[in-house]
C-alpha positions as CSV (number, residue, x, y, z in Angstrom):
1,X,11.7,57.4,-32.5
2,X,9.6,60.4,-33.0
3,X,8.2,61.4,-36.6
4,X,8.1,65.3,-36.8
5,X,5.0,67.0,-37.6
6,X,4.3,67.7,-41.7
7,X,6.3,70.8,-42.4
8,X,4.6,73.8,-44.0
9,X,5.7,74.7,-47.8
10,X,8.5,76.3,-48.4
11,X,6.0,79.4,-49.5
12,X,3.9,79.6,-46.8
13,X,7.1,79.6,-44.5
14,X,8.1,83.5,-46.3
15,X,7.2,86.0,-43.8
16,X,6.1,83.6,-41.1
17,X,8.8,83.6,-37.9
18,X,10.0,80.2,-37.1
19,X,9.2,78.5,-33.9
20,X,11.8,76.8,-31.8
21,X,9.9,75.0,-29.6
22,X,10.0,71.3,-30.1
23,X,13.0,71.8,-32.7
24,X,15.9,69.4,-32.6
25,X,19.2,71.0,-33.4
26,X,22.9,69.7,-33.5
27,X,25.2,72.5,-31.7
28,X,29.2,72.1,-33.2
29,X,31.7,73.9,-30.7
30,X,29.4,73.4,-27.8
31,X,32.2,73.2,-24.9
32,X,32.8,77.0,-24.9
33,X,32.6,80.7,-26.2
34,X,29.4,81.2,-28.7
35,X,28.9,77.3,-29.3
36,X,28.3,76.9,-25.7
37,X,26.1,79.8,-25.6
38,X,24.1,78.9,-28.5
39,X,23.5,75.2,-27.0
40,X,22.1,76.6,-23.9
41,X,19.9,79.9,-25.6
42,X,18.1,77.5,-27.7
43,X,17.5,75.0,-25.2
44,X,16.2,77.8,-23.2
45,X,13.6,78.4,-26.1
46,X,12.2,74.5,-25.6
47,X,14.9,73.3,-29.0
48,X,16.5,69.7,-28.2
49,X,20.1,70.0,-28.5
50,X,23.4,67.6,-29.5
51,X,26.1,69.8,-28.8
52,X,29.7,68.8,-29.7
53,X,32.9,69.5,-28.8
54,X,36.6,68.2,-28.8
55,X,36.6,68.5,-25.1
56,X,34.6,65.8,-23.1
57,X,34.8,67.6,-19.4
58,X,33.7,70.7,-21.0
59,X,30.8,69.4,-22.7
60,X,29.8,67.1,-19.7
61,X,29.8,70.9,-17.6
62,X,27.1,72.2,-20.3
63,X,25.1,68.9,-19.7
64,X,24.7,69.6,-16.5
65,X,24.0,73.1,-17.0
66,X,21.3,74.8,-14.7
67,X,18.1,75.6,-17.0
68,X,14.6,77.0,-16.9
69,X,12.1,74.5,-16.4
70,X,10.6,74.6,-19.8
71,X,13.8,74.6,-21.5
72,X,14.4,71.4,-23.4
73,X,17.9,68.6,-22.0
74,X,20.5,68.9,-23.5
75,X,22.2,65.8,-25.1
76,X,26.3,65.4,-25.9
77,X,28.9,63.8,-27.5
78,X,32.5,64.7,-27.5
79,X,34.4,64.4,-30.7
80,X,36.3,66.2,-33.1
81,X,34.0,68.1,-35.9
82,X,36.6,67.6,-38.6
83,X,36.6,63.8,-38.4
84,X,34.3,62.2,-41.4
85,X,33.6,59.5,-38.6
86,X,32.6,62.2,-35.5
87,X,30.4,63.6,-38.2
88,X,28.7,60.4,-39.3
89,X,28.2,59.1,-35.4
90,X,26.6,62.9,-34.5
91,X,23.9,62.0,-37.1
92,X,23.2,58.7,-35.8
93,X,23.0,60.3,-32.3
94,X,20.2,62.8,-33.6
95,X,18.6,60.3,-35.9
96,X,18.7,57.8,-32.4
97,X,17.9,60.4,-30.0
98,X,15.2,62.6,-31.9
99,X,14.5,60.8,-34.5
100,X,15.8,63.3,-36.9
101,X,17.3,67.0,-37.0
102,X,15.7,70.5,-37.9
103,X,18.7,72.6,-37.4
104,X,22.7,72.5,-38.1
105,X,24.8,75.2,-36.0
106,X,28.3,75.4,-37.4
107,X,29.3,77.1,-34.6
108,X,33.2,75.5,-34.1
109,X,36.0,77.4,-35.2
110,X,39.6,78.8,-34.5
111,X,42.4,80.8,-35.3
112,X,45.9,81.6,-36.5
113,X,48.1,84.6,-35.9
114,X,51.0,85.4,-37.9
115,X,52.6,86.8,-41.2
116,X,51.5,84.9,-44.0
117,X,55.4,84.8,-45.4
118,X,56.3,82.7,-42.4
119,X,53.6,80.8,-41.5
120,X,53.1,76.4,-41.8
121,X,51.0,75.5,-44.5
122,X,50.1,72.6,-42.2
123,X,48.8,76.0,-39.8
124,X,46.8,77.0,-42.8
125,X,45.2,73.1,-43.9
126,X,44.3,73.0,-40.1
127,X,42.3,76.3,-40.5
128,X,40.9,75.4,-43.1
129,X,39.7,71.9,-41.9
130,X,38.2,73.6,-38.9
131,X,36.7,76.8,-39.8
132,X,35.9,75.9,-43.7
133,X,35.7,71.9,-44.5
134,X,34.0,70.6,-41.2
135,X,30.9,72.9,-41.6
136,X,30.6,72.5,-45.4
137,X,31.0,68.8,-45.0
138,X,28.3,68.9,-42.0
139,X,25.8,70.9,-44.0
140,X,26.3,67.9,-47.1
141,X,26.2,65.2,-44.6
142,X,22.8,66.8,-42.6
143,X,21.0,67.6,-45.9
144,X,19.3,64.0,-45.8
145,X,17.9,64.8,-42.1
146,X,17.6,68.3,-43.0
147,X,15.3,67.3,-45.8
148,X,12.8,65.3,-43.6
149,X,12.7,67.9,-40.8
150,X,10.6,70.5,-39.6
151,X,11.1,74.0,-40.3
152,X,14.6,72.9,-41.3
153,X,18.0,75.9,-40.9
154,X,20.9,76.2,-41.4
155,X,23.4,78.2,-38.9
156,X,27.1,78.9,-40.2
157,X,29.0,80.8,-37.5
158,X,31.3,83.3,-39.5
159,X,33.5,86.4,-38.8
160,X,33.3,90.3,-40.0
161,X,37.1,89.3,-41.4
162,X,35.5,87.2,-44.2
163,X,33.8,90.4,-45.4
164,X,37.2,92.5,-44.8
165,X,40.8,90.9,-44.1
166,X,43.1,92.1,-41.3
167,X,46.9,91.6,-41.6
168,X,48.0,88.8,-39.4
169,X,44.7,86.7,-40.2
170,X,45.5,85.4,-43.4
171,X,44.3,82.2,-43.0
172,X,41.6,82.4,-40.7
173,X,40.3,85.4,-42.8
174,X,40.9,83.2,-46.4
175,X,38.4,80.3,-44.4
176,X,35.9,83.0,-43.3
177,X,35.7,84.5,-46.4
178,X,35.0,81.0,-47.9
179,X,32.7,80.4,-45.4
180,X,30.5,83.7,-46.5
181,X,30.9,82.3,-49.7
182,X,29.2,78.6,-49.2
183,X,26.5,80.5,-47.4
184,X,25.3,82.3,-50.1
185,X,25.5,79.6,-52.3
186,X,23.8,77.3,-50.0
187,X,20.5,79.6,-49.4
188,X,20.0,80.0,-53.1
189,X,20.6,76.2,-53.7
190,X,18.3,75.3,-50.6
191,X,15.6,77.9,-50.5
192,X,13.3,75.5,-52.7
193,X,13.4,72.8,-50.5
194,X,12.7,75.3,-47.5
195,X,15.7,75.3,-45.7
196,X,16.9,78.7,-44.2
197,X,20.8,79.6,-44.6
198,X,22.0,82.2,-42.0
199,X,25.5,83.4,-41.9
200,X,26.5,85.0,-38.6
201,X,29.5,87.5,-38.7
202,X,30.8,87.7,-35.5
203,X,32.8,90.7,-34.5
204,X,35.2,90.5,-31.0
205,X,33.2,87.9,-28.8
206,X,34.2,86.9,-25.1
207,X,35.8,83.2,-25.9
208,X,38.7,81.5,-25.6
209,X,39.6,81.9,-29.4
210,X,43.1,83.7,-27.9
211,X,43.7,81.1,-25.5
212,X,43.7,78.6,-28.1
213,X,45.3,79.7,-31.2
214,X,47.0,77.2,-33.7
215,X,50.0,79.5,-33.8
216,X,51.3,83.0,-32.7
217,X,49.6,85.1,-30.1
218,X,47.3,87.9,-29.6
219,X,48.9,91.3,-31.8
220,X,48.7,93.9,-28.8
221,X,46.6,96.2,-31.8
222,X,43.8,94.3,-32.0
223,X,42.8,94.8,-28.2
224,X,38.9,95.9,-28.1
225,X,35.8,95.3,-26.1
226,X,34.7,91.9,-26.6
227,X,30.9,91.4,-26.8
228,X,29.3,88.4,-24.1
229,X,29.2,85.3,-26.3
230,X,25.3,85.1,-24.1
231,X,24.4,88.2,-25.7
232,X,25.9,87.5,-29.3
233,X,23.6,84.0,-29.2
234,X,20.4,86.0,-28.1
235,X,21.2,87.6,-31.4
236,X,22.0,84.7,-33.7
237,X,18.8,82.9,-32.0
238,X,16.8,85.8,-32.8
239,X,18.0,86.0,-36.4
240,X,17.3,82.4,-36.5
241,X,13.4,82.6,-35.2
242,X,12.9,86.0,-37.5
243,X,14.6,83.5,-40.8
244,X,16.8,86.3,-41.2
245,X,19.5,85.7,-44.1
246,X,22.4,87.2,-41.7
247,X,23.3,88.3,-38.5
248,X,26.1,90.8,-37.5
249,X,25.8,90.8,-33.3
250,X,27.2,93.7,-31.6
251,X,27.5,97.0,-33.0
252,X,31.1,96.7,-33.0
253,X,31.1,94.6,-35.6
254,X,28.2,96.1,-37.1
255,X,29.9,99.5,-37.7
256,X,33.0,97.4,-39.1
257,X,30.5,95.4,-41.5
258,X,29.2,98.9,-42.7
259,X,32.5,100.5,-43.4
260,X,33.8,97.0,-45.2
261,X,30.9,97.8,-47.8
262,X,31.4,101.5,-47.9
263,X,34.7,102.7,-47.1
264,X,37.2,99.6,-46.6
265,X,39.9,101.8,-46.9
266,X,39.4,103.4,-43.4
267,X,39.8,99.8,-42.0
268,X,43.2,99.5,-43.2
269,X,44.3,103.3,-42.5
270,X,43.0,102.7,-39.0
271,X,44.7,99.1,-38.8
272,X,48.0,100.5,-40.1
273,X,48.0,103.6,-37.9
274,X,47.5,101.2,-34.6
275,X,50.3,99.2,-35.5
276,X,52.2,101.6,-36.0
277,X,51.5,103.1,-32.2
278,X,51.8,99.5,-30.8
279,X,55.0,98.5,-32.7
């Protein structure tokens, strides 16, 4: 068991870019899409990762995974993220395997697709568990490990529909948006202790959020060009190194950011006028 190196103030950390190398960081959603691309983009950058993931074949691929020779292993260990007990047994993996943890990357997540009148509320508690409850409860759960790290972050892995909702997405906009929420709370709450908070608003990524929604399928309006989950994790890791309060990859999802802010009503005239040429 290693024992980190002192870390700096939380002052003299202002202004200063944070450097990976050496970091140890827990990786949720590892098997695919951005989690997977995160895992390997930080190992890249010499950070020791635990990435999760529901699917044990999956995650056993990204072990295996071919990296640069400076890039750091990386560890697994299957499990489901909204489990108390997966969550408990990932922090006595890091605790056992580095000797602590510097980083927590929410990165997990999926979605629902359907009109809110008609959907399960079991659909919308299973959203919730998985894009809102297993993160926070992560966050409280690392805060211990987080405390005695190095240069300690936090990553939470959101969507630009928690800043602006899209019919359809009730639920998975409603956890988003709750998401955004903790995130802001959290880096107020934290920032004395010198932990970073960054909130990532994805916009369309390549994954295989479609392939595995909890209900309904893919509204033939929503079609766009999906960024390369490689290139959104160059971003978030970037974000991360420059301590960067939030990350909005793509500019996609940057343009719909600004017009959420500005304009919102433009999102739902455009939304309403492609439905209304798809219907």
């Amino acid at each position: 068991m290693t024992t980190p190196p002192p870390r700096p103030s939380p002052r003299a950390d202002r202004g200063r870019r944070r450097r990976l190398a050496g970091l140890r960081a827990l990786v949720t959603g590892g098997s695919s899409g951005v989690g997977r691309a995160l895992a390997v983009e930080l190992a890249r950058r010499g950070v020791r990762v635990l990435a999760t993931a529901r699917r044990a074949d999956r995650l056993a691929e990204l072990g295996r995974a071919p990296l640069p020779a400076a890039a750091a292993p990386i560890e697994t260990l299957a499990g489901d993220v909204t489990d108390a007990a997966v969550r408990s047994r990932l922090l006595d993996r890091a605790r056992a395997a580095f000797g602590g943890l510097d980083l927590v990357v929410a990165a997990a997540g999926g979605g629902a697709i359907g009109g809110f009148r008609d959907a399960s509320p079991a659909t919308l508690r299973a959203i919730m568990e998985l894009d809102f409850f297993a993160p926070a409860e992560l966050v409280r759960a690392s805060l211990p490990l987080l405390d005695e790290g190095r240069d300690p972050g936090i990553v939470l892995v959101g969507s630009i529909l928690g800043r602006h909702p899209l019919p359809l997405h009730a639920d998975y906009c409603a956890a988003k948006a709750a998401l955004a929420s903790l995130a802001g709370t959290l880096r107020a709450e934290l920032a004395p202790a010198g932990i970073d908070v960054l909130l990532v608003s994805l916009g369309p990524t390549r994954s295989e959020f479609w392939d595995h929604l909890l209900a309904g399928a893919r509204p033939a309006w929503s079609a766009g060009r999906p960024l390369p989950a490689e290139t959104a994790a160059t971003a978030i890791v970037d974000a991360l190194e420059r301590r960067s309060p939030e990350a909005t990859p793509g500019w996609a999802a940057r343009g719909f950011a600004l017009a959420a802010r500005a304009c919102p009503w433009l999102i739902d005239a455009v939304v309403a006028r492609r439905r209304r040429l798809t219907a």
